[in-house]
C-alpha positions in Angstrom: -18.7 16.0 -25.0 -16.1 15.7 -22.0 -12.4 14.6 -22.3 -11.6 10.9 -23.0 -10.1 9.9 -19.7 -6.4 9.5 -19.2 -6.9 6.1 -18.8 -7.0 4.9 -22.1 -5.1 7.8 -23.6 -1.3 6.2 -24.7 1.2 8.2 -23.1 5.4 8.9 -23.6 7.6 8.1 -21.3 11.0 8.2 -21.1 13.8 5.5 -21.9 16.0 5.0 -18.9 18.9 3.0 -19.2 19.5 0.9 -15.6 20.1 -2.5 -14.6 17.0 -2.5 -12.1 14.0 -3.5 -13.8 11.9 -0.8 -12.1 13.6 1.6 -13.7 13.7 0.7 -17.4 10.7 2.6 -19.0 8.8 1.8 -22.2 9.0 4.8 -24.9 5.1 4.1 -24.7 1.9 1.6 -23.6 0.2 0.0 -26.6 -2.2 -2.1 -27.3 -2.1 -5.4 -29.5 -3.3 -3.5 -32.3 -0.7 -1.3 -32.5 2.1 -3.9 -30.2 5.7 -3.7 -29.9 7.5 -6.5 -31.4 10.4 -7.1 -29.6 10.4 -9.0 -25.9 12.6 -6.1 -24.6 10.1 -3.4 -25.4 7.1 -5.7 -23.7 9.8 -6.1 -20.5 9.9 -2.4 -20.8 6.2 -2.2 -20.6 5.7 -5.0 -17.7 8.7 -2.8 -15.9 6.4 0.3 -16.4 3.4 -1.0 -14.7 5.4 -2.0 -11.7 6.9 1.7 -11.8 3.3 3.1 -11.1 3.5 1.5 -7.5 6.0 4.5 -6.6 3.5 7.2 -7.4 0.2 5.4 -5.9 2.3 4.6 -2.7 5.0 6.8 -1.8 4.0 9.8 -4.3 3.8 13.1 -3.2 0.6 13.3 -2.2 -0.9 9.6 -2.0 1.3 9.3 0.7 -1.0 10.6 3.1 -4.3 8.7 1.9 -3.9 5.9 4.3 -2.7 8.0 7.0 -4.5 11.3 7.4 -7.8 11.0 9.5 -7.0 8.4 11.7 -5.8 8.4 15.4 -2.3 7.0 13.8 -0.5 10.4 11.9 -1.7 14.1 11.4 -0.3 17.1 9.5 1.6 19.7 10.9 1.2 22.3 8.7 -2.5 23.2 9.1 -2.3 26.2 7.1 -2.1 23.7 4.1 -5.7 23.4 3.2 -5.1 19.8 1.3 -3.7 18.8 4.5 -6.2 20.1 7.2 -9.2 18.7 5.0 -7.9 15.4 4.9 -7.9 15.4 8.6 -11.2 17.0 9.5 -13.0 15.5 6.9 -14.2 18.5 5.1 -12.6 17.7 1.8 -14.7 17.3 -1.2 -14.5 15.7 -4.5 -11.8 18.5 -6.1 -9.5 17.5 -3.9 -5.9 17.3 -5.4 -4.6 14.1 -3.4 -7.8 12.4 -4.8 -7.5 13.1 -8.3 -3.7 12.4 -8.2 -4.1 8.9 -6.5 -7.3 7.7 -9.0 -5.1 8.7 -11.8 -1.8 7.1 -11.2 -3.6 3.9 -9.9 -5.6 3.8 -13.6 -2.2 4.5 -15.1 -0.7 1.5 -13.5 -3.9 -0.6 -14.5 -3.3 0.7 -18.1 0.3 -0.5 -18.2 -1.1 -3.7 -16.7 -3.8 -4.4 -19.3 -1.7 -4.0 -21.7 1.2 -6.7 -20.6 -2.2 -8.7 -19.8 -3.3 -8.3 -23.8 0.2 -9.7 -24.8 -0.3 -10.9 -28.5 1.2 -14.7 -28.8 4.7 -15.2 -30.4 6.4 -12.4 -29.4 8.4 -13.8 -26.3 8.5 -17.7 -26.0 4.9 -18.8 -23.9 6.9 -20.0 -20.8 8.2 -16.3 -20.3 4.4 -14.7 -22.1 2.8 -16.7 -19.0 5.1 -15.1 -16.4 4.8 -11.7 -17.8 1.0 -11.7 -17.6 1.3 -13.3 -14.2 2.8 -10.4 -12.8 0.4 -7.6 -14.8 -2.7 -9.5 -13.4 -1.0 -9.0 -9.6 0.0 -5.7 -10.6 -3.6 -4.9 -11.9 -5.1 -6.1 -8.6 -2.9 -4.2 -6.4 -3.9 -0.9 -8.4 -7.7 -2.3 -8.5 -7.4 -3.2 -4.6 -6.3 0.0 -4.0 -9.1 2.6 -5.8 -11.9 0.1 -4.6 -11.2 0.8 -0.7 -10.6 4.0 -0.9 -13.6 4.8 -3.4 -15.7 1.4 -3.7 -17.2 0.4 -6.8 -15.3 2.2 -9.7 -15.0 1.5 -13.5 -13.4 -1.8 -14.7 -11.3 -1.6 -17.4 -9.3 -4.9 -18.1 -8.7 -4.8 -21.8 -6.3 -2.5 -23.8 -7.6 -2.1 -26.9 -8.7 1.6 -27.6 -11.5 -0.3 -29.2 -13.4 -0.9 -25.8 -16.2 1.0 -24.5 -14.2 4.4 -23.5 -17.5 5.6 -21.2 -17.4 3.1 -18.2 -20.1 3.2 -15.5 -19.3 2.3 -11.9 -18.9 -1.4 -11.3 -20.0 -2.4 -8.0 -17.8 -2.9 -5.1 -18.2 -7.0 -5.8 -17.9 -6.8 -9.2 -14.4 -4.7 -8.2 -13.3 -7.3 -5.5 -13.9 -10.5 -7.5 -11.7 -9.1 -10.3 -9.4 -8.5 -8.3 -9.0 -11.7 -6.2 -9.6 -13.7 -9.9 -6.5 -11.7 -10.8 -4.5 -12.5 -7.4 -5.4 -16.3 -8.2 -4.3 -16.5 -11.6 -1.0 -14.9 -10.6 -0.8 -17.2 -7.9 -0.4 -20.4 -9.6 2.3 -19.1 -12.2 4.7 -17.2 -10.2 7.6 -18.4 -8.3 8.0 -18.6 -4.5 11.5 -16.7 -5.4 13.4 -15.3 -8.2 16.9 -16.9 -8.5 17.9 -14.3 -10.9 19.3 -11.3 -8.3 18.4 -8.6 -11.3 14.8 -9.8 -10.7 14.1 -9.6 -6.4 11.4 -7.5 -5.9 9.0 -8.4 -8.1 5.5 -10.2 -7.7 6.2 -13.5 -6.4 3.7 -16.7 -5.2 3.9 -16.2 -1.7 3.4 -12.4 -2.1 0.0 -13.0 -3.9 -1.2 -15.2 -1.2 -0.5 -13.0 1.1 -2.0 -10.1 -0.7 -5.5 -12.4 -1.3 -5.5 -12.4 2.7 -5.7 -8.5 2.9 -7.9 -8.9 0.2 -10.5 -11.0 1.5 -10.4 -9.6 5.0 -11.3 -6.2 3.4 -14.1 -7.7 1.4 -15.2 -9.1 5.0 -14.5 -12.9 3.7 -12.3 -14.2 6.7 -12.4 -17.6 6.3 -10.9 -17.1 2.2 -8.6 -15.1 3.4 -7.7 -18.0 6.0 -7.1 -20.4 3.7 -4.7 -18.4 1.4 -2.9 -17.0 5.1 -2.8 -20.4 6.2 -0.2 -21.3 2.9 2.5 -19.1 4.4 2.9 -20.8 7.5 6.3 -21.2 8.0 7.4 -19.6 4.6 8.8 -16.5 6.4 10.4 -15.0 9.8 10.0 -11.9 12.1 13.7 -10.5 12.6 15.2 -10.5 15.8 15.9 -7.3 15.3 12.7 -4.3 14.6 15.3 -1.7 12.9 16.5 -4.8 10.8 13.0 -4.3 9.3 13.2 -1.3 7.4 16.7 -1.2 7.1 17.9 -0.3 3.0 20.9 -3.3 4.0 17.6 -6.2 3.9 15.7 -4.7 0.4 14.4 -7.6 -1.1 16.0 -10.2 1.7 13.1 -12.2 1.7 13.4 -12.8 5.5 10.4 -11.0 7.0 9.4 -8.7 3.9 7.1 -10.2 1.4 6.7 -7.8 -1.1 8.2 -4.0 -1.8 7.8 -1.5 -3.6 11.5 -0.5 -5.6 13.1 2.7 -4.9 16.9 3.0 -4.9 19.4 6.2 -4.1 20.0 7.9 -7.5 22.3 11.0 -7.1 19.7 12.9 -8.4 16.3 14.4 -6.7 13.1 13.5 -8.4 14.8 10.1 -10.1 14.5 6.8 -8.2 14.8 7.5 -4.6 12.0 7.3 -1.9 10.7 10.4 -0.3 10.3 8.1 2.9 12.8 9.9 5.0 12.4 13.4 3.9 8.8 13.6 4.2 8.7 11.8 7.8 11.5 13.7 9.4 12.5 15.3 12.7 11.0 19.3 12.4 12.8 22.1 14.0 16.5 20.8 13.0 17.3 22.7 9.7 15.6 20.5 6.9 16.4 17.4 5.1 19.9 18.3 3.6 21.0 17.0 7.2 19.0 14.2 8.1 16.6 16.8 9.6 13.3 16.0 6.9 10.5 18.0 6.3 8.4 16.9 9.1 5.3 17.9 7.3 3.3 15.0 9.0 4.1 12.2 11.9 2.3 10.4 14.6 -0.1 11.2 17.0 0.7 11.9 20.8 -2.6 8.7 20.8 -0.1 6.2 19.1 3.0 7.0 21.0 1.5 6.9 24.4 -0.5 4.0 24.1 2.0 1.2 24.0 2.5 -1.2 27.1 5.4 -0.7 29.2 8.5 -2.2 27.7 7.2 -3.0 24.1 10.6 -2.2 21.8 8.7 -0.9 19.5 8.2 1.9 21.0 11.7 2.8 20.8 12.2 1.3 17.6 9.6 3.3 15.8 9.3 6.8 17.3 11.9 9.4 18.2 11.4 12.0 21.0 14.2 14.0 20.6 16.5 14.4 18.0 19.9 17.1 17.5 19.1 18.2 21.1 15.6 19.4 19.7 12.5 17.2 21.3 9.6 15.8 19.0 6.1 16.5 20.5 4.6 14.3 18.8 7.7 12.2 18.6 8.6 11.9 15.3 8.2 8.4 13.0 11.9 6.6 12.9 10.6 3.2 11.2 12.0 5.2 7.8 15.0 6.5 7.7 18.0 6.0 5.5 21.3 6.1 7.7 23.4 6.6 4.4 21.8 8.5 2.4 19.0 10.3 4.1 20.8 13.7 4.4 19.7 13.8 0.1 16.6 15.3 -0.4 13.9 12.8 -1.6 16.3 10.4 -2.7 16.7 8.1 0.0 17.2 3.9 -1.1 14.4 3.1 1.1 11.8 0.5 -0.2 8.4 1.0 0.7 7.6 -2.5 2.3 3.9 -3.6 0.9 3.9 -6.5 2.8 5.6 -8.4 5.8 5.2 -11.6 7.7 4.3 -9.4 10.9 1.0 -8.4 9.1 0.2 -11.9 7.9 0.4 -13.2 11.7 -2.0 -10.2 12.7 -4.4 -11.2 9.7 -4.3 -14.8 10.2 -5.2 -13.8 14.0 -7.9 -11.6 12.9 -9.3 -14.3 10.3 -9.1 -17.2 12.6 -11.4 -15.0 15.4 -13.7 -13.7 12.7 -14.7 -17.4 12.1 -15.2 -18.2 15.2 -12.1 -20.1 16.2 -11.9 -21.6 19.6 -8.7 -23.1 19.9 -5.2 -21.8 20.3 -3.8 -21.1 16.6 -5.1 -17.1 16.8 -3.7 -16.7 20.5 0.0 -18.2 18.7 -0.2 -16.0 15.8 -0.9 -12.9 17.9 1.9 -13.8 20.7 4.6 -14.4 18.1 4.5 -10.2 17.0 3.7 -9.9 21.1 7.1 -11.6 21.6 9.2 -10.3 19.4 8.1 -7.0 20.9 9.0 -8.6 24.3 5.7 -7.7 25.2 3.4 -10.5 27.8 1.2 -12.6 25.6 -2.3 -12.7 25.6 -2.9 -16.1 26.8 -6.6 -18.3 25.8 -7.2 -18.4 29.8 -7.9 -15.2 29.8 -11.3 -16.2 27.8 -11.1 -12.8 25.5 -15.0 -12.7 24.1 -14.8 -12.5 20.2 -15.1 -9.1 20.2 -12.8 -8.3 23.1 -10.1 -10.3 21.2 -10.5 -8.3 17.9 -10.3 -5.0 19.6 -6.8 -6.9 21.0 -5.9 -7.2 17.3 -6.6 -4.0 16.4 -4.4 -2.6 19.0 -1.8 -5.1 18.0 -1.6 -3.8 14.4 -1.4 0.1 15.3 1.5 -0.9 17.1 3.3 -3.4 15.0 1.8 -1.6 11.6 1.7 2.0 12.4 2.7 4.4 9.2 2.6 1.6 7.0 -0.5 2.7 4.9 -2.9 0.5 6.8 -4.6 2.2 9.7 -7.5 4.1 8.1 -8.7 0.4 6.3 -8.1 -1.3 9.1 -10.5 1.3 11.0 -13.4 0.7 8.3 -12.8 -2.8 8.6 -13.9 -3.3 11.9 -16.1 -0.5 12.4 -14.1 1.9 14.6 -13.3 4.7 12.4 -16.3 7.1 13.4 -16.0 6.0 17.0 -11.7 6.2 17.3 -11.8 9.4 16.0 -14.8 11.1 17.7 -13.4 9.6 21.2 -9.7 9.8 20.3 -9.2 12.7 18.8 -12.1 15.0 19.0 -13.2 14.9 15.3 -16.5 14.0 14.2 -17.1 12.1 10.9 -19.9 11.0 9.4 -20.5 7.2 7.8 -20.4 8.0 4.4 -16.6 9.5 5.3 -15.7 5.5 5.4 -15.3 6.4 1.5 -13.6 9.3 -0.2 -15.4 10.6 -3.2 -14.4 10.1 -6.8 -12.5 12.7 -8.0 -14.5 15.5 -9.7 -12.2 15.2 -12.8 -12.6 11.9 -12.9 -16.6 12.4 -12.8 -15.9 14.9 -15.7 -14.1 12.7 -18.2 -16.8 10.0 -18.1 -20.0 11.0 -18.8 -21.2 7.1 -17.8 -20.4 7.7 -14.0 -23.9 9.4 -13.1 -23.4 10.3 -9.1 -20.7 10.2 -6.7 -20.8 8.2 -3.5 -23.5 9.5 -1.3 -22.9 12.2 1.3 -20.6 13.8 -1.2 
């Protein structure tokens, strides 16, 4: 018989002693049958499932996922197979970045099931209520996040080690409305803010909303994802500022970032800092003990030269030249730690999961999908378009449906660009095969719009039968 997947296998983690609540690990994940009794070691446990997010998003190697085969980023270092087959799409299901990412992702689902299976008495049911609130976003994000990049995949959503340990594939619907039923529930218990300053940064209403927009869109279900958009309108701003975005001074400000993902300068290499600014760095200028970063991977010479004339954010976001040494490609400056960059993976940037910039774009993209004839889309594109000091797109022009998507999609490789969102936002509106065939001289096929399930995931569950076709 084949190995019992890692999913449902309890693992040890260290104890961690820090006033962040990402950082405070539970000695293990357990189920109700075998629970912890205390509220601190179920905080530990909630804080664990959070902790996931680090690896599935800024890890090592799932850092690249969203990135790699698009007109947006390519590696540098070809002579890296794992890199190379990620952009020519000639990977196959052994892939290490695949197996990595479909393992930490059911890792953070475990921790989330079993905050989710909370026995009753333990903590007071105000505080139970809140705590499974933030599993079942949690849960979703993780869910969300193996379903577009592998479609339907097995649904676990109990803890017990009593459930059915063989798991076929659930369809891609089945996926999706488990995870928007998730996103809801979390919706109506969680606060619009934490008040506590030990608590920013973790799930909050308006973040869930916003996350059942990018949901929905992905699903190709604009006008849901309308209605949940439409309930941040005026909630947040778009800084004056672009660098003010990414800055570590605004973590968790609340201004124009919705929801991030914790990291925080440790002292230490491997602890709690982000590998942001090492991994994205300048190349030729000695390495990342002195600001110089690996460089391993950056944008395209496509992104950088196809912004208008005068946008900022071409500035803001790229660097040509850098220590007297020019970047061809220029090199990605949206992440970069002015204090503490010079460390080696251990910079206190957060990864930013979701902004108010992206909810505009959405909101512009849902309102055309439905056929919307009046102004709101034009406004909701303009306000990104002004704050880039850009000319707006005005409805006299009398942009066809189709001509005002490709407008969006433009809109959001510029505004977006390296934050994990350009190779889903290709599938979405059906310009992955052509951008890259025309754009950068690779040819895909359409079953490349998903990546295969991991062969050792295929291997630990004898009920998954076939991978996704073409691989």
């Amino acid at each position: 018989m084949k190995k019992i997947t890692v999913l449902l296998c309890l693992s040890t983690l260290l104890l961690t002693g820090c006033e962040k609540f990402l950082t405070e690990h539970p000695r293990s994940i357990q189920t109700p049958e075998n629970a912890y009794t205390t509220p601190e070691e179920w905080q530990k446990t909630l804080n664990a499932a959070y902790a996931a997010m680090q690896r599935v998003f800024v890890g090592k190697y799932t850092i690249t996922l969203g990135e790699f085969g698009t007109d947006e980023v390519e590696p540098y270092d070809l002579g890296w197979a794992a890199y190379s087959e990620l952009k020519m799409y000639t990977f196959n299901a052994q892939h290490p970045f695949f197996q990595d990412h479909y393992r930490v992702c059911y890792e953070g689902v475990k921790r989330s099931n079993a905050v989710i299976d909370m026995p009753e008495g333990v903590v007071n049911e105000a505080t139970r209520q809140l705590m499974i609130a933030q599993a079942k976003f949690l849960r979703a994000i993780y869910y969300f996040d193996l379903v577009r990049m592998y479609g339907g995949v097995p649904l676990w959503v109990k803890s017990s080690i009593d459930e059915e340990i063989m798991k076929p594939r659930a369809t891609m619907d089945q996926v999706y409305e488990v995870i928007t039923q998730d996103m809801k529930d979390a919706e109506v218990v969680l606060p619009e803010t934490w008040t506590n300053a030990a608590d920013k940064g973790r799930a909050t209403k308006y973040a869930a909303q916003a996350f059942l927009g990018r949901i929905y869109l992905q699903w190709k279900k604009p006008q849901q994802a309308l209605d949940y958009l439409n309930k941040l309108d005026g909630k947040f701003q778009l800084y004056a500022n672009l660098k003010d975005i990414f800055h570590p001074k605004n973590k968790n400000a609340e201004y124009e970032n919705i929801f991030e993902v914790q990291f925080r300068h440790s002292g230490s290499w491997g602890l709690e800092g982000s590998i942001q600014h090492s991994y994205w760095g300048p190349r030729g200028v000695g390495g990342p003990t002195n600001f110089g970063g690996w460089g391993g991977f950056g944008p395209t010479n496509y992104v950088y030269n196809s912004y208008e004339a005068g946008d900022k954010r071409k500035q803001a976001f790229f660097l040509p030249e850098y220590m007297g040494v020019t970047q061809s490609p220029a090199t990605n400056n949206k992440f970069w730690d002015p204090e503490h960059g010079n460390v080696i993976e251990d910079d206190n940037l957060n990864f930013i999961l979701m902004r108010y910039a992206d909810v505009l774009l959405m909101k512009a993209e849902a309102l055309n999908a439905t056929g919307d004839q009046g102004n709101a889309k034009y406004e909701a594109l303009n306000q990104v378009r002004r704050r880039a000091g850009i000319p707006e797109i005005l409805a006299g022009e009398n942009l066809s449906q189709e001509q005002f998507a490709e407008r969006v999609l433009q809109e959001r490789l510029h505004e977006l660009c390296f934050e994990h969102l350009r190779r889903f936002d290709l599938i979405r509106f059906g310009k992955l095969k052509t951008y890259l065939a025309d754009r950068m001289g690779i040819t895909i096929q359409d079953h490349h719009a998903l990546y295969p399930i991991p062969q050792n995931a295929l291997d630990a569950n004898d009920a998954i039968t076939e991978n996704n076709p073409g691989y």
